[in-house]
N, C-alpha and C positions, 0 to 999 in steps of 0.2 A: 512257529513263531511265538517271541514270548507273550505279546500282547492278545495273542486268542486265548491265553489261560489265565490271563491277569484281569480281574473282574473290572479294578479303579482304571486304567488302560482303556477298557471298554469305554468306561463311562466319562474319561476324560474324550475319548475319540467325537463321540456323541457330542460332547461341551462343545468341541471344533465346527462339528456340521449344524447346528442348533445355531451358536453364534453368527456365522457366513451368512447363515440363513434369515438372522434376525438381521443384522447390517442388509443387504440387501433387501429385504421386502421394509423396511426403515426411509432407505433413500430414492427408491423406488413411489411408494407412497406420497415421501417426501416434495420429487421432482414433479410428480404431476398435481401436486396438488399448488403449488408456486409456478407452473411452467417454465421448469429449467431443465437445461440440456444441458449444461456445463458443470464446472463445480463452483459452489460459492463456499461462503463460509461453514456453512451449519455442515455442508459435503465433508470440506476437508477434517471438521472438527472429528465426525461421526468416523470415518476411516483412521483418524487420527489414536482417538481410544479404542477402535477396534484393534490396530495392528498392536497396541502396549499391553492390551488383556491377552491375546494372541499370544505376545513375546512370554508373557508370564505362565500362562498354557502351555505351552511349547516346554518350556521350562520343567515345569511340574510335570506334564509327560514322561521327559525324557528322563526324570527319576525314578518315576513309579518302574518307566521299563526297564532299569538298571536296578531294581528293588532296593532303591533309597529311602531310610526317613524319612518323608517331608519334614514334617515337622524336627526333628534333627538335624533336617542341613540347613533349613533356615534358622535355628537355635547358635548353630558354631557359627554362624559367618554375621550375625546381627552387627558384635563391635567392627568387623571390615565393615561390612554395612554403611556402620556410624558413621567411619573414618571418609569413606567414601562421600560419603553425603556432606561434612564437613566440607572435603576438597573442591566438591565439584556441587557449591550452592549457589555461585553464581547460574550455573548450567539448568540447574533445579530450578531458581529463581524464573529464567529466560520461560523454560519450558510453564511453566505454572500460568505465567504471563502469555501466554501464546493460547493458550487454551483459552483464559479471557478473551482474547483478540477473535480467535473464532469462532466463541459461541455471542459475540456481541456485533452489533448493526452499525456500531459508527465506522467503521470502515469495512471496506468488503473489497474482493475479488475483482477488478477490473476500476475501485476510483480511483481518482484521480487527485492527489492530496501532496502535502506540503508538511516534512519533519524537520526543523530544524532552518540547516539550511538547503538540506535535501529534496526533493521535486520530482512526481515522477507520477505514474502510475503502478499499483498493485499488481504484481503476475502472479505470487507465492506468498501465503500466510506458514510457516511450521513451526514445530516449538523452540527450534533457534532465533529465528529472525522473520522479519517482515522484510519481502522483495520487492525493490521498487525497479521501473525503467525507465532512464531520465528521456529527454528529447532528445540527447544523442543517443538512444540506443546501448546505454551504458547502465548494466544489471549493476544495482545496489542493496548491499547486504545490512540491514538497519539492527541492531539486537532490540527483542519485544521488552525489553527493561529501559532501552534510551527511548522506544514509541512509545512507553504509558508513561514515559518520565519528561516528558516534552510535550508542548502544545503541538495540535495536530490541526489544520488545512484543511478539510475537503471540500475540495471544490466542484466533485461532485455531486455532495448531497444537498448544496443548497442550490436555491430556486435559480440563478445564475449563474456563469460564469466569470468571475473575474481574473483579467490580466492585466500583467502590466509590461514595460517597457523601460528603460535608462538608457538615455543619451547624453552626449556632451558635446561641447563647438565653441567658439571665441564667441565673445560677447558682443563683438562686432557684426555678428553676422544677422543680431536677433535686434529688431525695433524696441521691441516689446513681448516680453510674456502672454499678455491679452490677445494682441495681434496672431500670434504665433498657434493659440489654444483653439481660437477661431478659423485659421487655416484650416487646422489640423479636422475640426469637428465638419467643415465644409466639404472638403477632399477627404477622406476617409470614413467619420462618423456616420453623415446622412448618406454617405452611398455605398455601405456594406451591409445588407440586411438583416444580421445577426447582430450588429450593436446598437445598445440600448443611448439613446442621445441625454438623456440625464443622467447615467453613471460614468459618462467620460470627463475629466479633469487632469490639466494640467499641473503637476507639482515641480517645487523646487528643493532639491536635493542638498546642491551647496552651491556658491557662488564664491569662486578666487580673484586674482587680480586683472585676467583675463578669459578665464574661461567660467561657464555657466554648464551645471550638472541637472538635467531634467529629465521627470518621469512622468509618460503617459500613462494613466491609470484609465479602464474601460470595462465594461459589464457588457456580456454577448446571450442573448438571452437562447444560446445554442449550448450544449457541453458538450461537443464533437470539438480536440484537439485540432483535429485540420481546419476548423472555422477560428481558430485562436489563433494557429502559427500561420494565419493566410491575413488576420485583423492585424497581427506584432508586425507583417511584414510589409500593409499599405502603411501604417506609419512610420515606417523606416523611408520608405521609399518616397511618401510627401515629406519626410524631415530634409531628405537630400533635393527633392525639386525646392522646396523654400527657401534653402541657403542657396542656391544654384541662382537662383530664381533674385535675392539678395545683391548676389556680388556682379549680375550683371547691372541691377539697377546702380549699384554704389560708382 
């Protein structure tokens, strides 16, 4: 074989089991020192520049065992290089940015955050994009250039959870805003044990010739999605007992 008589060969072989070696006793250390089983950010960073130093290894390998220049073939190809790097800077851009995203705490692996007009939770940080999954179950592909170039949501790092809700219905059907805010905090607020009875408030969105556009806004002092999409759905369900509730009295 040629690489039992090629010494660089050798020593690039060695670079191979050295590196494997260092990533792993890295995230190893890593994991038990945080108590993680899974991957978070710093995981997928760490694997991340593993497998590009790799790819580059790999690389330079396969020259030395073809007894390439190195330093010659990466000489001819620098202006491709260039040209390459020109074309594909948004790609470089992305990638650069993804790297910030994973070696940085404001979002992580599993929150639960707000791009745009985007909503979702995190599955996949890489150097293309940020993966979100909305509440229908629908993977969304964000690029790491429109996430550090947009305000960011998380709702899970701070001390509550905030939701909200928009509805609409004839104007006829509503006494009062007041009246309405008070249902809603009677029948839903004081008897769901994860909302907080000061961060609930009824807003007005917009008001036309007949109909009224309102959002319940609410703080669950939970960040379990199932205690949010179970709080979105008592006031949906007291919004239809009050109108119901209305036009029998009317």
């Amino acid at each position: 074989m040629i690489w039992q008589h090629t010494p660089k060969a050798i020593f690039i072989f060695v670079i191979f089991i050295g590196l494997y070696s260092l990533k792993f006793a890295m995230l190893i250390v890593y994991k038990k020192r945080n108590n993680i089983k899974g991957k978070d950010n710093f995981v997928i960073g760490v694997n991340t520049i593993y497998y590009l130093l790799l790819s580059a290894i790999s690389l330079i390998f396969v020259l030395v065992l073809f007894r390439i220049n190195v330093r010659e073939f990466f000489t001819s190809i620098s202006i491709i290089a260039a040209a390459i790097a020109i074309l594909a800077k948004d790609y470089i851009s992305n990638a650069i940015n993804g790297m910030i995203l994973m070696f940085n705490n404001q979002i992580s692996i599993n929150d639960y955050i707000q791009i745009g007009e985007q909503k979702g939770k995190i599955s996949h940080i890489s150097l293309l994009n940020v993966q979100l999954v909305n509440e229908n179950d629908d993977l969304i592909f964000i690029p790491n250039n429109m996430v550090l170039g947009n305000e960011i949501i998380n709702y899970t790092k701070g001390s509550s959870l905030k939701t909200s809700i928009q509805f609409s219905t004839d104007i006829k059907f509503i006494s009062s805003i007041d009246e309405l805010e008070i249902y809603l905090i009677e029948n839903v607020v004081k008897v769901n044990e994860y909302a907080e009875l000061e961060g609930f408030r009824l807003r007005i969105i917009s008001v036309e010739s007949t109909t009224i556009t309102l959002k319940a806004e609410g703080k669950l002092n939970s960040k379990d999605r199932k205690h949010e999409r179970l709080f979105r759905r008592q006031i949906i369900n007291a919004w239809i007992k009050y109108i119901n509730q209305y036009k029998k009295a009317v």
